[in-house]
N, C-alpha and C positions, 0 to 999 in steps of 0.2 A: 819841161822848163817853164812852160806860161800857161798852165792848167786854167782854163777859165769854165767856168760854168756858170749860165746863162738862167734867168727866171724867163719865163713865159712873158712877163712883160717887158725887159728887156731884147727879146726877139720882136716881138709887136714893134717897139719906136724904132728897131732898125729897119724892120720889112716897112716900117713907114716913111722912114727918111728916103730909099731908093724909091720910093713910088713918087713921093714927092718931088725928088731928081727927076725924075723919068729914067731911071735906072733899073735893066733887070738885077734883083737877089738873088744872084747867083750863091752855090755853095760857097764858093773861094770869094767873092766879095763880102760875103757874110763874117767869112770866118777871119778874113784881115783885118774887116772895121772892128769886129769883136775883141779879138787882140790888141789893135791900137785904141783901142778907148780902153782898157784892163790895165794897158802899162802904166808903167809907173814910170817911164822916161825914154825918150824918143830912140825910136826903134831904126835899124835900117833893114836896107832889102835882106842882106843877111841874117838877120836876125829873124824876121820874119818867117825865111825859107825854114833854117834850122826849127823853129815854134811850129810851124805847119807842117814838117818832116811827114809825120806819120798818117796827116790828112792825104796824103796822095798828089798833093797838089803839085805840078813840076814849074819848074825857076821859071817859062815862059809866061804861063797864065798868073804866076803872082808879078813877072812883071808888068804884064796889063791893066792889073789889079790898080796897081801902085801908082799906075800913069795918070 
């Protein structure tokens, strides 16, 4: 559904923005901010979950993601 694929520098200013947070870059953080900065129109948790289906990711750790 939300095929996204990432250049090398696009991973760099995300792994830069959570250090900047003070945020660890987790997988599952990585790969939600990745999806909602790709959309094209505001996502919910559902949607989310179903996009990330295949990452392994389960409904609890995207909703911590998401808090």
């Amino acid at each position: 559904m939300f095929d996204v694929i990432e250049s090398p520098t696009d991973r760099d200013t995300r792994l830069a923005l959570f250090r900047r947070l003070g945020a660890r870059a987790t997988p599952a953080r990585v790969a939600v901010l990745t999806l909602l900065q790709e959309a094209e129109r505001a996502l919910s948790h559902h949607d989310v979950e179903r996009a990330l289906a295949d990452s392994g990711f389960d409904r609890v750790t995207l909703y911590r993601v998401l808090d």
